[in-house]
N, C-alpha and C positions, 0 to 999 in steps of 0.2 A: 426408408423414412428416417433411421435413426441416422445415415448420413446429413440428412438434410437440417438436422437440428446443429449439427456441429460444423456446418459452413459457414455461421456468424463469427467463429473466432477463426478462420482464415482470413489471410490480410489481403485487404482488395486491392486489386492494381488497374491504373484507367494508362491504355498505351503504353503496357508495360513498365510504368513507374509506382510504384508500389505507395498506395493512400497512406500508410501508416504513420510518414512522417508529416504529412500535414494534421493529423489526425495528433500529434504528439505536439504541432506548434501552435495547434489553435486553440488550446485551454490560457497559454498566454496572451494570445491576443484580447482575450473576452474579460484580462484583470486590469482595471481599471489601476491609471497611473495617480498620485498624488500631485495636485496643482502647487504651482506657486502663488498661491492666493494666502490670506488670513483666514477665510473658511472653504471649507471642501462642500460637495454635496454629501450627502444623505450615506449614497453607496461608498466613497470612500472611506468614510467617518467610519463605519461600520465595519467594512474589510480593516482598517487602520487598529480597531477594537482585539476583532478577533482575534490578528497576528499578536498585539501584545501579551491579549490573556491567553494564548495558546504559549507563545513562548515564554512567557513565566510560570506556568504550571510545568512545561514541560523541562526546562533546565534549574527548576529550583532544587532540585536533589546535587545536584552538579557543582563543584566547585570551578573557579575563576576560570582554572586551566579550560577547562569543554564549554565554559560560556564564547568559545572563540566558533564552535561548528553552530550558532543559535542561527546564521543566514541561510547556509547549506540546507540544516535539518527544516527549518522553516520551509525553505524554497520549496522541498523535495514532498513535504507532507501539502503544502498547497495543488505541486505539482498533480498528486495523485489522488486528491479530492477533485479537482476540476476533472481529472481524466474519468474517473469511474461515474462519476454523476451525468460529464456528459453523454458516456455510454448507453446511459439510458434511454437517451432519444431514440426515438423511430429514425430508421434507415441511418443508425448512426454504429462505427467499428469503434471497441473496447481496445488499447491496446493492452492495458496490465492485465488481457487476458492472455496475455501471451505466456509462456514462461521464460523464455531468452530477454524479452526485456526487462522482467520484475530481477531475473539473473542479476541484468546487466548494470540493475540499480543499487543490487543487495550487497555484491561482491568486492565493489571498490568501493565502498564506505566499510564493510567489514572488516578489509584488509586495510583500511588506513586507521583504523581504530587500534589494531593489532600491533602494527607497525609503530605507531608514535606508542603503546607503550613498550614495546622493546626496547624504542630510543631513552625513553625518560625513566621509565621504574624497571628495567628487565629483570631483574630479581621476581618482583611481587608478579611479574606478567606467568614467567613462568612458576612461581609456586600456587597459581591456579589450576595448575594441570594436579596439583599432587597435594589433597585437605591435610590439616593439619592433625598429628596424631594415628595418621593411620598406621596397620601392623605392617612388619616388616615384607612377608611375604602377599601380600596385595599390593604393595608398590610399585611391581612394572604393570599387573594389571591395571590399576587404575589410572597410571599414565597413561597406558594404549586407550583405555575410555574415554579418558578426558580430552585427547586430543583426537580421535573420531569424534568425541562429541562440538568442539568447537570448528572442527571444519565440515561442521553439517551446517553449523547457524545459518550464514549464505543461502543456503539449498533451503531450510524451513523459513526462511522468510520469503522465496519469492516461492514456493510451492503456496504457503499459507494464504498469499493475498491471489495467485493462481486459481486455486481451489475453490475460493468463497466468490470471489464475484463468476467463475465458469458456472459452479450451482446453481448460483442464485440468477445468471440469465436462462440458464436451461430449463429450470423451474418456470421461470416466467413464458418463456418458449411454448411450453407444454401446456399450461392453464390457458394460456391464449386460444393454440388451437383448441382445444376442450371447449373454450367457450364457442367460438366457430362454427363448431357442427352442434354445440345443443343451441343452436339459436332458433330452431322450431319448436324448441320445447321453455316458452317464458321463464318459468321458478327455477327450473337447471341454469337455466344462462344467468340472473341476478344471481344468483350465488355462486355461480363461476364467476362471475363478472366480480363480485365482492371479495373474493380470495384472491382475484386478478390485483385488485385495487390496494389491497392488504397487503401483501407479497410484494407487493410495488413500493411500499411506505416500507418496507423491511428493508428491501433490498437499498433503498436511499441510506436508511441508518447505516447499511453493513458498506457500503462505499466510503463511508466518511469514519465508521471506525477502525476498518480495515486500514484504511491509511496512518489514521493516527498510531496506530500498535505499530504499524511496522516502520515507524520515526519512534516510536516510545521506544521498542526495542534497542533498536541503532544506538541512543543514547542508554540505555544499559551496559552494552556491550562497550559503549566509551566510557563511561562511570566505571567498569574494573580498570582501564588502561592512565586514569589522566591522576 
């Protein structure tokens, strides 16, 4: 049984071509384009909304220089709000439940964070590895930490947005059937039914913050380099 819970994050393949990348292209198809008209509809106007006040909240700590990654980091946190949300649907595959893709997202923007500031401040990039003031004899220790600890970031962002949406569908996996079998017994089932529905409105919140942290983050981690 405990196999059968954790077949939803296997990527399905139909004639041996593996769903995942259609499953990865069709959160774009579903974003609606800007016309060339003088007015837009309803849904445009609205996505048009959100993109500005997402990316002014989220590069206003940021000086000129990292106002340059506002399309990328945009892109990528849209990208993975459409992804998790559509996960939700019935008969439908998560991909950021993977951890090789959340990998494969975290690692080149890390490392280009890292890299433009060696190019432009390499002084201050590296006197992050080493606070200011500290005693003599904790100085290679806390270089060896400091640099374990920034080549974890990578690894804690895509375990992080891993871990939370794998929960948070396993959870809801589990209350489902739950609900299932008490469906001879009325009062059990509305209130499985109601932690069903509950768990479900969480789980929406945790797709759409999940994403946003792990763009908030990415621009932290450019905020020490620019």
């Amino acid at each position: 049984m405990n196999l059968n819970f954790f077949d939803q994050f296997m990527s399905p393949t139909m004639l041996g071509v593996p769903l995942i990348m259609l499953a990865l292209l069709f959160p774009w198809i579903l974003m609606p384009t800007p016309m060339n008209k003088w007015t837009n509809n309803r849904l445009t106007t609205l996505q048009t909304w959100f993109l500005n006040v997402f990316t002014k909240q989220l590069f206003m700590p940021l000086n000129v220089k990292g106002h340059k990654w506002a399309l990328a980091l945009t892109s990528l946190m849209v990208f993975l709000i459409m992804t998790n949300l559509l996960g939700l649907l019935p008969y439908t595959f998560t991909p950021t439940t993977q951890l090789s893709l959340n990998l494969a997202l975290a690692v080149p923007f890390w490392l280009a964070t890292i890299l433009i500031g060696l190019r432009n401040q390499p002084t201050i990039t590296f006197g992050h590895l080493l606070p200011e003031g500290t005693p003599m004899l904790l100085i290679p220790i806390l270089i060896i930490i400091e640099t374990i600890s920034l080549f974890i970031r990578p690894l804690a962002l895509g375990v992080r947005l891993t871990a939370n949406l794998t929960a948070g569908h396993l959870l809801i996996q589990l209350i489902a059937t739950a609900a299932v079998v008490m469906m001879n017994m009325p009062m059990m089932f509305l209130i499985t039914y109601l932690i069903l529905f509950l768990l479900t409105l969480l789980e929406i919140a945790v797709a759409m913050i999940q994403a946003y942290v792990f763009v908030l983050l990415l621009t932290l981690y450019l905020q020490e380099n620019v």
